[in-house]
Backbone bond lengths (Angstrom), bond angles and torsions (degrees), N, CA, C in turn:
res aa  C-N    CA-C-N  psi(-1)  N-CA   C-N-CA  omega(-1)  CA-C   N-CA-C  phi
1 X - - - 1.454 - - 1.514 110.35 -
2 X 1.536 103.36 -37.54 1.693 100.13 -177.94 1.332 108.49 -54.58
3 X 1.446 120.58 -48.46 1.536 142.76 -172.50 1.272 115.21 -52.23
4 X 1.576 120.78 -35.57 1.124 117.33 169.44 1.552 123.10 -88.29
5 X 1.199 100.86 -28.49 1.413 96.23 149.25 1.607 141.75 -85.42
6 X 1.188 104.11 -10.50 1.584 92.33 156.72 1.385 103.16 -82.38
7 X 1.175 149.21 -34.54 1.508 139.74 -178.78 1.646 109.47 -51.33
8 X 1.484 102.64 -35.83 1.808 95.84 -166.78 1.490 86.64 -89.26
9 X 1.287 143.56 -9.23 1.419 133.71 -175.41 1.494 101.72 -77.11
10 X 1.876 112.84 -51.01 0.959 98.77 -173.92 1.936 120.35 -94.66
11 X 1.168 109.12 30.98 1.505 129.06 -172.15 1.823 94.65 -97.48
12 X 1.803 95.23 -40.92 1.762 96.62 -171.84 1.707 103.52 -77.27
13 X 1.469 109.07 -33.57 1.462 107.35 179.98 1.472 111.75 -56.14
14 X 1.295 130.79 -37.25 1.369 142.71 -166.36 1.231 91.54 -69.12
15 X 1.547 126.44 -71.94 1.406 152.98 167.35 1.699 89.90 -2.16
16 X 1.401 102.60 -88.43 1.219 98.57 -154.58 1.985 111.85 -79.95
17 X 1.111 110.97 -39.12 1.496 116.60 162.18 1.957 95.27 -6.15
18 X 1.691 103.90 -85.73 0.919 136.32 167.92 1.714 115.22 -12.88
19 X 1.468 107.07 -63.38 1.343 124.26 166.80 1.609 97.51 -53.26
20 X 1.195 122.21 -73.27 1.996 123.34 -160.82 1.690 80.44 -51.27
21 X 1.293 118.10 -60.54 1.968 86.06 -154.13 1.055 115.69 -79.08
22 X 1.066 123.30 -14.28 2.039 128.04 162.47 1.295 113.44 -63.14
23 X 1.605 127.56 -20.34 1.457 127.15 163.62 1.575 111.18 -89.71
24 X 1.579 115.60 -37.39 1.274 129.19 -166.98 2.279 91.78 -68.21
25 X 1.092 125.23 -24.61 0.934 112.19 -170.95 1.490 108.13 -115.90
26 X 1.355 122.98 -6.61 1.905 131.65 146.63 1.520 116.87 -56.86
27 X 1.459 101.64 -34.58 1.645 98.64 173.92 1.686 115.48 -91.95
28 X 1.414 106.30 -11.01 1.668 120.21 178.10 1.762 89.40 -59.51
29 X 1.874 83.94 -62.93 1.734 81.88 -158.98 1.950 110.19 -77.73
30 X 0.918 107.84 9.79 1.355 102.12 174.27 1.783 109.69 -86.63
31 X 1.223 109.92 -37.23 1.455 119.02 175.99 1.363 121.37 -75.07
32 X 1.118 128.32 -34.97 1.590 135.45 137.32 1.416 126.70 -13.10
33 X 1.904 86.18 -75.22 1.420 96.14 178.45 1.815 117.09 -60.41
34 X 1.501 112.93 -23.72 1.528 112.22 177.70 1.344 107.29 -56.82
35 X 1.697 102.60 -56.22 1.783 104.31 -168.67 1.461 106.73 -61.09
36 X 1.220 113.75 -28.11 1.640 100.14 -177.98 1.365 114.34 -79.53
37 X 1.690 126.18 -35.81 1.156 114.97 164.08 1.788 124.22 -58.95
38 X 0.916 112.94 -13.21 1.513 128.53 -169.07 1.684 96.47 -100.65
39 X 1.025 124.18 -43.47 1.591 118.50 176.49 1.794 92.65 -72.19
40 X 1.257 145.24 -45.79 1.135 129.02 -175.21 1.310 121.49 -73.75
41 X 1.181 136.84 -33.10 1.437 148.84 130.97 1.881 102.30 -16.88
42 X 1.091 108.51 -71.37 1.468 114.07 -168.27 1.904 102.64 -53.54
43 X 1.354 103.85 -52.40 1.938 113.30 171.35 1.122 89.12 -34.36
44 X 1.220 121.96 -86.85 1.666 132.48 -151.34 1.332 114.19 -48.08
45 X 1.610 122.15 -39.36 0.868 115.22 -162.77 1.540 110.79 -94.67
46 X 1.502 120.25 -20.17 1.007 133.47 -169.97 1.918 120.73 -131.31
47 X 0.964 94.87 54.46 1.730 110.62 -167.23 1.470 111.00 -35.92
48 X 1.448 129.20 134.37 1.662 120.64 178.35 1.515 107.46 -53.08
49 X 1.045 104.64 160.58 1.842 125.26 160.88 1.334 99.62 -36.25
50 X 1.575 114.48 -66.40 1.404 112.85 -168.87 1.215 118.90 -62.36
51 X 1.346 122.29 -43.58 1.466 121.22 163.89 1.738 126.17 -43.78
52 X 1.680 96.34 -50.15 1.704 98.13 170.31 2.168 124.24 -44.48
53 X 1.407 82.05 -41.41 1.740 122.78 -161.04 1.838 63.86 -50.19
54 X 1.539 97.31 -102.94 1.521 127.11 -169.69 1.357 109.62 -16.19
55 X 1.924 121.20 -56.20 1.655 109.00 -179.83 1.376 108.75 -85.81
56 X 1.333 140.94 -12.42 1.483 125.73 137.11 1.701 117.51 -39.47
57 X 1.313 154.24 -17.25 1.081 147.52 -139.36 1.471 82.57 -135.33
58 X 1.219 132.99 -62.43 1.613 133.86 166.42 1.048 137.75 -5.19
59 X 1.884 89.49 -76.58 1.408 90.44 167.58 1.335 161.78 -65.49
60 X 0.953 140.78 155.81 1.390 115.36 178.05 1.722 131.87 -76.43
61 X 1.387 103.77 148.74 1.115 92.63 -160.47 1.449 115.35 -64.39
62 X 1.672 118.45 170.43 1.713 111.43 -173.53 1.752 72.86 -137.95
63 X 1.341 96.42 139.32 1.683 126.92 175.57 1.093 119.50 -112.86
64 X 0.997 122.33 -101.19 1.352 144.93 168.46 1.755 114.17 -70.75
65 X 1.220 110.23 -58.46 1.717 108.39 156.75 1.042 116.74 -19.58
66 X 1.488 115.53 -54.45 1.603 109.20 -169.67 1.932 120.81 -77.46
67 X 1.382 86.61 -28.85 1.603 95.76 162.08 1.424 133.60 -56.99
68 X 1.368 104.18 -49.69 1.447 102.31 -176.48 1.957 100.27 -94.87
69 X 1.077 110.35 -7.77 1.909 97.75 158.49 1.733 108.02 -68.27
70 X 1.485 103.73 -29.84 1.582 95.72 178.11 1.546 120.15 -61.36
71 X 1.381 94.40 -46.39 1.369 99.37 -167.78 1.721 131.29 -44.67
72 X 1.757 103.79 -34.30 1.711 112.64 168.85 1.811 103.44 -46.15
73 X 1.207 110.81 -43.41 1.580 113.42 -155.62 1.515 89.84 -89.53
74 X 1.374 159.56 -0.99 1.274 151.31 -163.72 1.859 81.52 -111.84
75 X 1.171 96.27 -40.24 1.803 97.70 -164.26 1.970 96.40 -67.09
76 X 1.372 94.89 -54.37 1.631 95.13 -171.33 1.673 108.89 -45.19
77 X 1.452 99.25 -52.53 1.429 112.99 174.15 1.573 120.05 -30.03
78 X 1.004 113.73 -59.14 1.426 142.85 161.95 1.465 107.14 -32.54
79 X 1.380 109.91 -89.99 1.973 124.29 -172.72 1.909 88.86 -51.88
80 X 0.859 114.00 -13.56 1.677 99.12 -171.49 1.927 100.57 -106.57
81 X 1.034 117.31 -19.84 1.445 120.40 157.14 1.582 108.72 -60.45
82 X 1.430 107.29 -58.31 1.462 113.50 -169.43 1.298 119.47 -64.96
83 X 1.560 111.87 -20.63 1.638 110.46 -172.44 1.801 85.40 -83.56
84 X 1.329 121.76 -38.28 1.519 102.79 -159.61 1.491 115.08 -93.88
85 X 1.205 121.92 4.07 1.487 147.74 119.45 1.730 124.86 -37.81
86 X 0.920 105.61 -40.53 1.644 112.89 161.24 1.543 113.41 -82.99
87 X 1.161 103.03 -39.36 1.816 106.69 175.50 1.281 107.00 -65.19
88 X 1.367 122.05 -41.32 1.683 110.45 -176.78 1.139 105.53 -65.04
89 X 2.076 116.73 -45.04 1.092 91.03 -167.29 1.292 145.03 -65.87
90 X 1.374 109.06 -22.27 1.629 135.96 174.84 1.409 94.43 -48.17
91 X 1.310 123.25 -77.34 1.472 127.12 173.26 1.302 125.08 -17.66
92 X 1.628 110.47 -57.06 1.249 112.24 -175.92 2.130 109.53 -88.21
93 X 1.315 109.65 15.75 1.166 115.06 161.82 1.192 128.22 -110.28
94 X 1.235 99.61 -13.18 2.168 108.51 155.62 1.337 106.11 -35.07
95 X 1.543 111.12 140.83 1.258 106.63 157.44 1.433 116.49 -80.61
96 X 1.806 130.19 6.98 1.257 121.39 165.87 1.117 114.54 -99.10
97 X 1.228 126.07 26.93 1.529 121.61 -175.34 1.235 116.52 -97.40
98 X 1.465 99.78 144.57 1.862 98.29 -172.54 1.573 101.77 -129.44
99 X 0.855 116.76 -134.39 1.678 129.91 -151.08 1.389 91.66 -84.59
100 X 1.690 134.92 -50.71 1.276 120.82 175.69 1.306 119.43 -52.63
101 X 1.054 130.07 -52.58 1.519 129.73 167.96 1.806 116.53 -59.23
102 X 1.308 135.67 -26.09 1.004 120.26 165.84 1.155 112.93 -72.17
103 X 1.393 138.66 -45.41 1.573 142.62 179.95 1.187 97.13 -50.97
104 X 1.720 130.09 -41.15 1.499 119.35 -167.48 1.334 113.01 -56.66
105 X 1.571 90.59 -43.06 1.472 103.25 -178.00 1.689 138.28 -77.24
106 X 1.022 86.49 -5.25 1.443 107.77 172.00 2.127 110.79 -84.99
107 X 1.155 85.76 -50.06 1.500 94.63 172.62 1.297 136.68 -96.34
108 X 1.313 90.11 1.89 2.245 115.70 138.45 1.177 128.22 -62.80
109 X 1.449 105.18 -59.95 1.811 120.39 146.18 1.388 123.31 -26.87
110 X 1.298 122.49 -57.69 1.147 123.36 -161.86 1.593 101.30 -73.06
111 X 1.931 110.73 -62.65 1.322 115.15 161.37 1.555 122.47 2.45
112 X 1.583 82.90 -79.34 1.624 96.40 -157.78 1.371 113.20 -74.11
113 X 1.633 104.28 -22.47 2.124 91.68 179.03 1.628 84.90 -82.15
114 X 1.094 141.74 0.48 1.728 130.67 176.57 1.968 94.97 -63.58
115 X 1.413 112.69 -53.59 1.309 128.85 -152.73 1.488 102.69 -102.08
116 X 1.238 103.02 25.44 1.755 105.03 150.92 2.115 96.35 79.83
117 X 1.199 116.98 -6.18 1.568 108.99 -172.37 1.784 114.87 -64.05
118 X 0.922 107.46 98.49 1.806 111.96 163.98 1.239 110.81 -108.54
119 X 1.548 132.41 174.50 1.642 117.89 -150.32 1.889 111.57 128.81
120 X 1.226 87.68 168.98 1.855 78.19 -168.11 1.690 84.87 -99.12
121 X 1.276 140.03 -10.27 1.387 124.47 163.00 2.026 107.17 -69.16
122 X 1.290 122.00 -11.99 1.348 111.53 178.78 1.631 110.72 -87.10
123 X 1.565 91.36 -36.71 1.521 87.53 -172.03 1.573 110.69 -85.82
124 X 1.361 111.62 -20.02 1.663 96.29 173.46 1.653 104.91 -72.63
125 X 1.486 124.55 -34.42 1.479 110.90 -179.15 1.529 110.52 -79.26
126 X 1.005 116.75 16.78 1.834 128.68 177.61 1.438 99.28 -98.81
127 X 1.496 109.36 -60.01 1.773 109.98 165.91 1.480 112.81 -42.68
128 X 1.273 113.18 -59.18 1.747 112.25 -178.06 1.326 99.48 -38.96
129 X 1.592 113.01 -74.00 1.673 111.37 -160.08 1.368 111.92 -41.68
130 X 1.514 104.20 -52.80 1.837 105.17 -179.24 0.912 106.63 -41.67
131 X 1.653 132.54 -68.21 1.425 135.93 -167.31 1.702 115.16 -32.42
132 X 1.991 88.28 -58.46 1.961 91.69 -169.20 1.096 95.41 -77.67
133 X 1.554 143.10 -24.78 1.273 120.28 156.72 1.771 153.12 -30.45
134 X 1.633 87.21 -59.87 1.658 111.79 163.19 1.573 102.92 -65.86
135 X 1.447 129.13 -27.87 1.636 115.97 -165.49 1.691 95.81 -102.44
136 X 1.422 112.51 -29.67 1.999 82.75 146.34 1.098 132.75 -78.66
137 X 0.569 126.29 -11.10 2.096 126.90 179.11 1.577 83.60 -73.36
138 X 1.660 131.84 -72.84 1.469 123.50 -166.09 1.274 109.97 -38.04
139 X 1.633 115.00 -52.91 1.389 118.01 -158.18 2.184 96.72 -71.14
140 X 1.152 116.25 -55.25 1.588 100.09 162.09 1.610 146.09 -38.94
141 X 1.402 102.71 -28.05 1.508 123.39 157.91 0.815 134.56 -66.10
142 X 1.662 116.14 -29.32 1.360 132.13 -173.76 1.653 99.83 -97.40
143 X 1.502 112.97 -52.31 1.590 98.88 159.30 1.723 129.06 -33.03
144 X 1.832 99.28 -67.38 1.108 80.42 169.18 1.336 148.13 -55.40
145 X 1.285 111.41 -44.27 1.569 108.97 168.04 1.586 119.60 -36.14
146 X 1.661 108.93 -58.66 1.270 117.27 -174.30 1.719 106.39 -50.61
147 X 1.472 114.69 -18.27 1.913 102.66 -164.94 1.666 80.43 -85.84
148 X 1.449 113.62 -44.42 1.558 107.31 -166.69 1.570 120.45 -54.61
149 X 1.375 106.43 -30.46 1.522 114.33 178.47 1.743 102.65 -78.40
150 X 0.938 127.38 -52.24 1.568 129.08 -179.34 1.795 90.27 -62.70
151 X 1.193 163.16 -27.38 1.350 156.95 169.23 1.355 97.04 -63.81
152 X 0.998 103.81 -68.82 2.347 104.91 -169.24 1.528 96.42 -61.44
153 X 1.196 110.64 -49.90 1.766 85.06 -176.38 1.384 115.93 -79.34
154 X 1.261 123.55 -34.57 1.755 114.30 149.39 1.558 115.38 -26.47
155 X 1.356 140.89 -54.10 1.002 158.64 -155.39 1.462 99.57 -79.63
156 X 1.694 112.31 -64.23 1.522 108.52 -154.57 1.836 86.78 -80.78
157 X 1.229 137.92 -19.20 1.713 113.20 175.69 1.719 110.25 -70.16
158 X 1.609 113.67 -22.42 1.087 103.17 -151.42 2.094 88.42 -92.88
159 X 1.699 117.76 -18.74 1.293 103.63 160.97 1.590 127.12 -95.11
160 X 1.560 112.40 25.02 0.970 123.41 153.98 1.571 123.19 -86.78
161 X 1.734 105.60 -28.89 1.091 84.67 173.14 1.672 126.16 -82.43
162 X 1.330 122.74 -13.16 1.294 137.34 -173.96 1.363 103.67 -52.32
């Protein structure tokens, strides 16, 4: 009786032994299969040097094709300078607008003659700049003068008093 029961004891040990490395090697090959799906994922997504090298050399060349596909996006570029070039300018024609809105607008200007924009929205915000331009230079002139006049009359009380 012992005999047959150590046989079925060690029949169940086999049993399951059997079971651990038939799972122990489902999770081998399950983890495998991740890294390899995950290394092919990575190919795809990230092609070698040499591969880049090689489908750069492939293809055919684009000349002129590639130029005038640019051109929609240089143009869009453009109408989207000019609309936010019109937005400053409105801004900087508030009567609450102060120094943040002129700087905007100044460097809307610059923007948009960068991006090719001419148009009666460039040249009226070209007039603006001139304008606040010429009316800082006045308003600096008039400072200066005013420090120069407060200097001489600083001067002539202090050789009056001598």
């Amino acid at each position: 009786a012992t005999e047959a029961a150590a046989k079925a004891a060690a029949a169940r040990a086999a049993t399951q032994r059997t079971r651990t490395e038939r799972a122990a090697a489902d999770r081998a090959a399950a983890v495998a299969g991740r890294a390899a799906a995950r290394g092919a994922v990575a190919e795809r997504a990230a092609p070698s040097p040499w591969a880049q090298l090689t489908a750069a050399f492939s293809r055919p060349a684009t000349g002129l094709g590639a130029q005038g596909a640019a051109r929609p996006a240089r143009g869009a570029v453009r109408e989207a300078e000019e609309k936010r070039l019109a937005m400053a300018l409105v801004r900087a024609k508030s009567p609450r607008s102060g120094r943040a809105e002129t700087a905007q607008l100044l460097r809307a200007v610059e923007e948009a003659a960068a991006a090719g924009v001419s148009g009666e929205v460039m040249k009226e915000a070209r007039g603006l700049v001139d304008g606040i331009k010429e009316k800082a230079g006045a308003v600096a002139r008039a400072n200066q003068e005013r420090a120069t006049a407060e200097v001489a009359a600083a001067e002539k009380a202090a050789a009056e008093q001598a």
